[in-house]
C-alpha positions in Angstrom: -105.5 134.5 -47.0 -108.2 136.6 -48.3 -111.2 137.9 -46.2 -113.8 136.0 -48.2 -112.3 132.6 -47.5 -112.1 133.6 -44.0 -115.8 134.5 -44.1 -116.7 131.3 -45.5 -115.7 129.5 -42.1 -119.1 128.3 -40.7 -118.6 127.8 -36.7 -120.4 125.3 -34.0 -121.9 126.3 -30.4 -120.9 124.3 -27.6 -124.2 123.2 -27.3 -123.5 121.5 -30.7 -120.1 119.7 -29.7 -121.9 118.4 -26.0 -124.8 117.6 -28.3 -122.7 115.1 -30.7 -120.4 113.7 -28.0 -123.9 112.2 -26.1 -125.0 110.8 -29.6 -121.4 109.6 -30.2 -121.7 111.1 -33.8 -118.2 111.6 -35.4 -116.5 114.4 -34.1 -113.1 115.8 -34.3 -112.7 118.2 -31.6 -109.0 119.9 -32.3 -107.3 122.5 -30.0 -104.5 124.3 -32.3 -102.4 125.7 -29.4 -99.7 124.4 -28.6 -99.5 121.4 -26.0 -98.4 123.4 -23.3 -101.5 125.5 -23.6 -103.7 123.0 -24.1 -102.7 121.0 -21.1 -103.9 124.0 -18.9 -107.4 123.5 -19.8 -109.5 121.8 -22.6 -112.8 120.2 -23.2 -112.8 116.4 -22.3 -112.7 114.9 -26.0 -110.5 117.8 -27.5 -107.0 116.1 -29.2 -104.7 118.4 -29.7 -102.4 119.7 -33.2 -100.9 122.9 -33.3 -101.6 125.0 -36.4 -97.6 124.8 -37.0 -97.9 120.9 -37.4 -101.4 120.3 -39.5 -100.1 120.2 -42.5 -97.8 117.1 -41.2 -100.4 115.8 -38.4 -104.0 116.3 -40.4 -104.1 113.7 -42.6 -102.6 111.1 -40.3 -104.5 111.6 -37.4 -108.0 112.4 -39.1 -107.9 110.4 -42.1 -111.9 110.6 -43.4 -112.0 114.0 -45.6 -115.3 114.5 -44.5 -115.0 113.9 -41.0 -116.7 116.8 -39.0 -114.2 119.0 -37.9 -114.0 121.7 -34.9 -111.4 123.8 -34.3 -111.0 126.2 -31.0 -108.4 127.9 -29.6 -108.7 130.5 -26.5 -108.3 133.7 -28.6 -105.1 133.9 -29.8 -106.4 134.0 -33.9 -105.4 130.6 -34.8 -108.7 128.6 -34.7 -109.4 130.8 -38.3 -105.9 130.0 -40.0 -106.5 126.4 -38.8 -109.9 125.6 -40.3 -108.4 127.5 -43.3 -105.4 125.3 -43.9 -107.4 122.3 -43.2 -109.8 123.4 -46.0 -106.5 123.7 -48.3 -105.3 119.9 -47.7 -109.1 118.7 -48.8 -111.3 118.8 -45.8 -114.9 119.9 -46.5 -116.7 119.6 -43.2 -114.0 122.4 -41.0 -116.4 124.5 -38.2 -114.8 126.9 -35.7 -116.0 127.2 -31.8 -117.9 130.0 -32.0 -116.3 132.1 -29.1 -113.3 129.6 -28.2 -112.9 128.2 -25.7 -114.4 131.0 -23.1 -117.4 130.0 -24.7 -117.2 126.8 -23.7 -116.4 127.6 -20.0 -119.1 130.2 -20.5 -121.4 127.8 -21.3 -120.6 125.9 -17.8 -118.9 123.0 -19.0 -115.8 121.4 -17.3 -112.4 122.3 -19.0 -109.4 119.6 -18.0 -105.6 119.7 -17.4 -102.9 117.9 -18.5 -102.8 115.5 -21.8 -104.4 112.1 -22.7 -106.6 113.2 -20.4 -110.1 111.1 -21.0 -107.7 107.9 -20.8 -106.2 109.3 -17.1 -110.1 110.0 -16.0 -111.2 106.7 -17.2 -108.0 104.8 -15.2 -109.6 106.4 -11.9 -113.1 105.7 -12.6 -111.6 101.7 -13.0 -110.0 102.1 -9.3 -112.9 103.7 -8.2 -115.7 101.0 -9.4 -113.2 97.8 -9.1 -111.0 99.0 -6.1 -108.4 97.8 -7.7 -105.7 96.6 -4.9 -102.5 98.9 -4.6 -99.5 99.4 -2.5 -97.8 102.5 -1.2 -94.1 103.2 -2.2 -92.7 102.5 1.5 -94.5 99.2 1.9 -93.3 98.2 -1.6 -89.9 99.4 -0.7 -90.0 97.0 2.7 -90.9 93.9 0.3 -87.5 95.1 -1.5 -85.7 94.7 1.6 -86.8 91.6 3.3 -85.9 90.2 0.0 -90.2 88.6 -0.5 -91.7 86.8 -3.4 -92.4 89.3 -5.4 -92.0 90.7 -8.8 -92.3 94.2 -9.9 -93.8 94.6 -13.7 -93.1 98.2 -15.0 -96.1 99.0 -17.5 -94.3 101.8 -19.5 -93.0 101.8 -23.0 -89.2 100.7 -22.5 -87.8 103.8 -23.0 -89.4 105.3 -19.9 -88.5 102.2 -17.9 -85.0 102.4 -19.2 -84.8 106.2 -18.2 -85.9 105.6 -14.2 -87.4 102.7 -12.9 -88.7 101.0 -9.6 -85.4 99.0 -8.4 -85.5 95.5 -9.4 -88.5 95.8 -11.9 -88.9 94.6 -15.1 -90.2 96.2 -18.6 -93.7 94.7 -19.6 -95.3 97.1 -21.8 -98.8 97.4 -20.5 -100.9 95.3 -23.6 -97.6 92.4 -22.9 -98.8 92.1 -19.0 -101.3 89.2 -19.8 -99.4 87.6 -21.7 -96.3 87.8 -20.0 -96.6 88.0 -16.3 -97.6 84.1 -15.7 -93.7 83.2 -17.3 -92.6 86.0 -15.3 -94.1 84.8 -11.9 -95.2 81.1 -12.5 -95.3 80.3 -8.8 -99.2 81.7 -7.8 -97.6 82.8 -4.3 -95.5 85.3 -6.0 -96.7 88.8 -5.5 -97.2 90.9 -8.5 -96.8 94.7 -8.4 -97.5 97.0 -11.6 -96.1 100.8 -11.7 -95.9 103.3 -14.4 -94.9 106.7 -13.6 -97.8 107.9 -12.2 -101.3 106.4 -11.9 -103.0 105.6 -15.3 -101.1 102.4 -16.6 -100.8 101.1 -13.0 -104.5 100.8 -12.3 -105.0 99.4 -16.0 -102.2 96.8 -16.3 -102.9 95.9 -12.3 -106.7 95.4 -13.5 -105.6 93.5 -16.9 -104.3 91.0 -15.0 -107.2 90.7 -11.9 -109.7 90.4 -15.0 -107.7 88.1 -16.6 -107.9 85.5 -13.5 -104.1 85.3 -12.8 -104.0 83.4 -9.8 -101.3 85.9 -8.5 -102.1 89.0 -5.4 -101.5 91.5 -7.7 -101.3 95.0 -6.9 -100.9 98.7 -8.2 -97.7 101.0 -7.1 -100.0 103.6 -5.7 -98.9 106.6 -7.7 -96.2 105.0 -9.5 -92.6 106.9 -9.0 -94.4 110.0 -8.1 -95.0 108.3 -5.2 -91.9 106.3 -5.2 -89.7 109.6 -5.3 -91.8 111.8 -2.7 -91.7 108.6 -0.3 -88.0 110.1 -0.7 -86.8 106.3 -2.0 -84.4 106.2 -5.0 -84.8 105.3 -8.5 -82.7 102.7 -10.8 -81.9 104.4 -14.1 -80.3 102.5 -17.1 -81.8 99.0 -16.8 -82.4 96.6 -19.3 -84.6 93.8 -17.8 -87.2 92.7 -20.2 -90.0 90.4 -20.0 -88.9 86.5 -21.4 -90.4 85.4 -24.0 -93.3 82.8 -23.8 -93.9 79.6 -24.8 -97.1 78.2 -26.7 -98.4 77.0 -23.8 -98.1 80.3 -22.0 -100.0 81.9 -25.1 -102.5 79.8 -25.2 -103.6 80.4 -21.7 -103.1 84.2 -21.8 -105.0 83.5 -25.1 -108.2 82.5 -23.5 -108.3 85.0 -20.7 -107.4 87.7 -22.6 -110.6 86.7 -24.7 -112.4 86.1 -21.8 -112.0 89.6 -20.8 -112.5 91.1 -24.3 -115.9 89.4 -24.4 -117.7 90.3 -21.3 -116.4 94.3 -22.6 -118.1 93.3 -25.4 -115.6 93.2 -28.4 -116.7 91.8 -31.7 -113.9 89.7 -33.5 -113.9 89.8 -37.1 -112.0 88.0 -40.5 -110.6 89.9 -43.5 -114.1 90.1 -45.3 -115.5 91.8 -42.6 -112.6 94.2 -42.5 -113.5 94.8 -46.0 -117.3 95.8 -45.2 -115.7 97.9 -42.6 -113.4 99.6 -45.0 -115.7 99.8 -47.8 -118.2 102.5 -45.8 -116.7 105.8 -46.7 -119.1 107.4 -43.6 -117.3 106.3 -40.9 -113.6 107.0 -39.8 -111.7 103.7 -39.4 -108.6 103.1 -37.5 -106.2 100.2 -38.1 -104.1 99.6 -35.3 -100.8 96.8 -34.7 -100.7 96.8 -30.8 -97.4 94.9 -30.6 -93.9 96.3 -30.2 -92.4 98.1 -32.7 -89.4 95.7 -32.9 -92.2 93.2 -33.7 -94.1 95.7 -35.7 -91.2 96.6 -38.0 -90.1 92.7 -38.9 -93.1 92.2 -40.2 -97.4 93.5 -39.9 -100.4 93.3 -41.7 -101.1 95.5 -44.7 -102.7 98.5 -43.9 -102.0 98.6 -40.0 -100.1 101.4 -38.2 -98.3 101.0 -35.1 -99.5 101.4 -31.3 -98.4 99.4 -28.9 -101.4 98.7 -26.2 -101.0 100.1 -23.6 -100.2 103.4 -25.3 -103.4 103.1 -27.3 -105.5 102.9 -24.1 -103.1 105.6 -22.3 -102.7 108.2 -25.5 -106.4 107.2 -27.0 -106.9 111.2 -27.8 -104.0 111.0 -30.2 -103.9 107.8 -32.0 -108.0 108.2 -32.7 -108.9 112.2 -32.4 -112.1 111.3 -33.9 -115.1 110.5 -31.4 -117.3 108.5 -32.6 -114.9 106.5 -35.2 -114.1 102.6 -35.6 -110.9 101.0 -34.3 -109.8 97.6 -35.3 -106.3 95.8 -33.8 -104.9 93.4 -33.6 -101.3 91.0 -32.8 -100.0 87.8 -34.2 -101.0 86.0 -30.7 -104.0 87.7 -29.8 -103.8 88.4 -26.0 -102.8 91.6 -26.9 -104.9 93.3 -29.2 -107.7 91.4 -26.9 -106.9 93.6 -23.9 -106.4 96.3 -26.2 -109.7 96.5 -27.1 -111.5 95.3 -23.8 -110.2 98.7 -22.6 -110.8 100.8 -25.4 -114.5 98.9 -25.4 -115.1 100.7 -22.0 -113.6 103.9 -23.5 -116.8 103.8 -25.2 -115.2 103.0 -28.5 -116.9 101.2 -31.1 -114.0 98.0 -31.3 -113.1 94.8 -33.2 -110.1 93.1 -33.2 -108.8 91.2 -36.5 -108.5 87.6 -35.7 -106.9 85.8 -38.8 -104.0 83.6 -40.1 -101.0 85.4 -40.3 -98.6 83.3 -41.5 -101.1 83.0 -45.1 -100.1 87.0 -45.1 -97.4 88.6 -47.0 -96.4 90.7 -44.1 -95.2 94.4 -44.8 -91.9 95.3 -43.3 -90.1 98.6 -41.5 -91.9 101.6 -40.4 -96.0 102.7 -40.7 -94.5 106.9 -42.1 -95.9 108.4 -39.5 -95.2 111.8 -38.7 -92.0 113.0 -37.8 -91.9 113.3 -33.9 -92.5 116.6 -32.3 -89.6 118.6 -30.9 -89.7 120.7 -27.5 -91.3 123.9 -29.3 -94.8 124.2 -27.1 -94.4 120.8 -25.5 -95.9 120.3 -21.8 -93.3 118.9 -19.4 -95.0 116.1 -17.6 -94.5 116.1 -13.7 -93.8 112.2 -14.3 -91.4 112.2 -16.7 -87.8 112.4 -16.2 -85.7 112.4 -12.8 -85.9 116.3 -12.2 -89.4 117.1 -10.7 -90.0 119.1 -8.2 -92.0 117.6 -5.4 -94.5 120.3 -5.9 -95.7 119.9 -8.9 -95.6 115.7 -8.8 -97.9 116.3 -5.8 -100.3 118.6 -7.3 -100.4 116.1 -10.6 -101.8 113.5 -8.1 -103.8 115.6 -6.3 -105.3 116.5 -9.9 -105.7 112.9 -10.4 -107.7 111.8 -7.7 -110.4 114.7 -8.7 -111.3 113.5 -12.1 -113.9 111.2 -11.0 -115.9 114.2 -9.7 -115.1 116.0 -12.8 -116.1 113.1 -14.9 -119.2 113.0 -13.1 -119.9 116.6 -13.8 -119.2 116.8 -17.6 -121.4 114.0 -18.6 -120.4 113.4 -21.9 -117.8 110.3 -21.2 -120.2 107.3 -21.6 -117.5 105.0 -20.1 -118.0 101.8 -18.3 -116.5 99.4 -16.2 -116.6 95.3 -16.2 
């Protein structure tokens, strides 16, 4: 790394970043610490690759070669080596935050905790415009006991559901809740209740299914099991309930909600030719994203598609898409998925489509989408949610940060979200 190369790193003001995050330009806004670090405090739209991993990460995550790049750290002397390794695998637009990220706390604007942390402000602002319904852990747990009509839907992915989960509940990914939950609970007087481990997928799948029209009370496990374990109640570990699967009739209905909802967000649904047009401008970063299961991915998906199930994609937005500003397009073989998908990445502020066509005239591509290989525990931030060994502490403080990000939302100003 010789000094001349290092001189030939232009930089960008935080006035420039705020500026192209109002206009929704393209923008990749990348923190190279590691994620511990970055989950004490970043910029709203920052995503997050530690110079250790870009070589692996880059190209996956930002695909456009000419996509404008920022990269910041908070003075360790990595921002430099960053932008010079991403010049090295073919990038030509690479800036660096001129004065890290001090500058940008100098320059007044808000800094936020934690990861996926745009997709966590965005579920409070829904609960705070829509008042979506909730319950709290010990009148949940009295349900339970008197044995009531109800059925608990656990929004995680199934591996966190199979780790701890609400007693009795079942595993509906969130994107599989509309499409699922009317075989689950056919009888209307059966209560629904949606968890996930803290907040976030709650308030989203709980919403899903209140836009959606299901005929259901359905209601939100108010802070998910955070709540659950600091009401002091105990957790299942191990299970295996899954959600059935449905019948056509059940997909068609969940078909014309789902699409309900996608079109009052304002989704466009397009064929393979427009697909093409999308694909054939070279100015704009697209993403192609299968929302289904990755069982059901693997058997068989559309050319061209990587893998995201749903209600990841809405929940972990800042990593499948670092790029503000880019295209997303999903899709699923039955379409109630990649419908709600994109209603809630529509509100994101994303510009969205969802691929509508004929799968069965496809020859479908099999097995896996190459991503990168999975991070280990170097530099990783322990979630208070995750796992059964929190201290109460921390799990209350993560909630307490929760419930102040409309405020902080309201302060940045750069989000552009809204709410149906």
């Amino acid at each position: 790394m010789t000094t001349d190369i290092l001189d030939r790193i232009e930089v960008a003001t935080p006035a420039d970043i705020r500026t192209a995050l109002i206009a929704r330009d393209e923008i990749a806004l990348i923190d190279v610490r590691e994620e511990h670090e970055f989950a004490q405090g970043h910029p709203l739209f920052a995503a997050q690759i530690p110079l250790r991993r870009i070589d692996e990460e880059a190209r996956w995550r930002i695909p456009r070669l000419d996509t404008p790049i920022i990269v910041y750290d908070a003075g360790e002397g990595l921002a430099r080596r960053a932008a010079v390794r991403l010049q090295g695998l073919g990038y030509t637009d690479v800036r660096e935050l001129e004065g890290g990220l001090s500058a940008w706390r100098d320059a007044g604007y808000e800094l936020f905790e934690d990861v996926n942390s745009y997709s966590k402000a965005f579920g409070e602002l829904v609960e705070h415009r829509r008042h979506t319904p909730s319950l709290a852990a010990e009148d949940v747990q009295a349900l339970i006991d008197e044995k009531a009509d109800i059925a608990i839907l656990d929004a995680r992915r199934y591996d966190e559901y199979h780790t701890m989960s609400i007693p009795t509940g079942t595993s509906v990914p969130g994107a599989e809740l509309v499409l699922r939950a009317g075989t689950i609970a056919p009888d209307p007087d059966t209560t629904i209740i949606v968890n996930c481990a803290g907040r976030t997928r709650s308030i989203i799948g709980t919403q899903s299914l209140v836009n959606a029209g299901l005929p259901n009370k359905v209601y939100a496990l108010r802070n998910g099991t955070i709540g659950w374990t600091l009401a002091g109640q105990g957790l299942e570990t191990g299970q295996v309930r899954a959600a059935p699967e449905v019948d056509g009739k059940a997909i068609e209905a969940a078909r014309a909600h789902a699409r309900d909802v996608a079109y009052r967000a304002g989704v466009k649904w397009i064929g393979w030719d427009d697909l093409e047009h999308l694909k054939a401008d070279t100015a704009r970063t697209l993403y192609l994203y299968d929302v289904r299961q990755p069982r059901e991915y693997e058997a068989g998906h559309l050319p061209g598609f990587r893998n995201a199930q749903g209600g990841q994609l809405v929940q972990e937005t800042d990593h499948n898409a670092p790029v503000r500003g880019a295209r997303i397009v999903v899709t699923d073989d039955l379409g109630p998925r990649a419908d709600m998908s994109a209603s809630w990445l529509a509100q994101l502020g994303w510009e969205v489509y969802v691929l509508s066509v004929d799968w069965s005239a496809v020859v479908l591509e099999r097995g896996s989408d190459g991503a990168p290989t999975p991070r280990g525990p170097e530099g990783r931030y322990k979630r208070p949610y995750e796992g059964t060994d929190n201290k109460a502490e921390k799990m209350q403080a993560y909630l307490d940060w929760e419930y102040g990000l409309v405020a902080q939302l309201e302060k940045d100003g750069t989000h552009g979200f809204y709410v149906i």
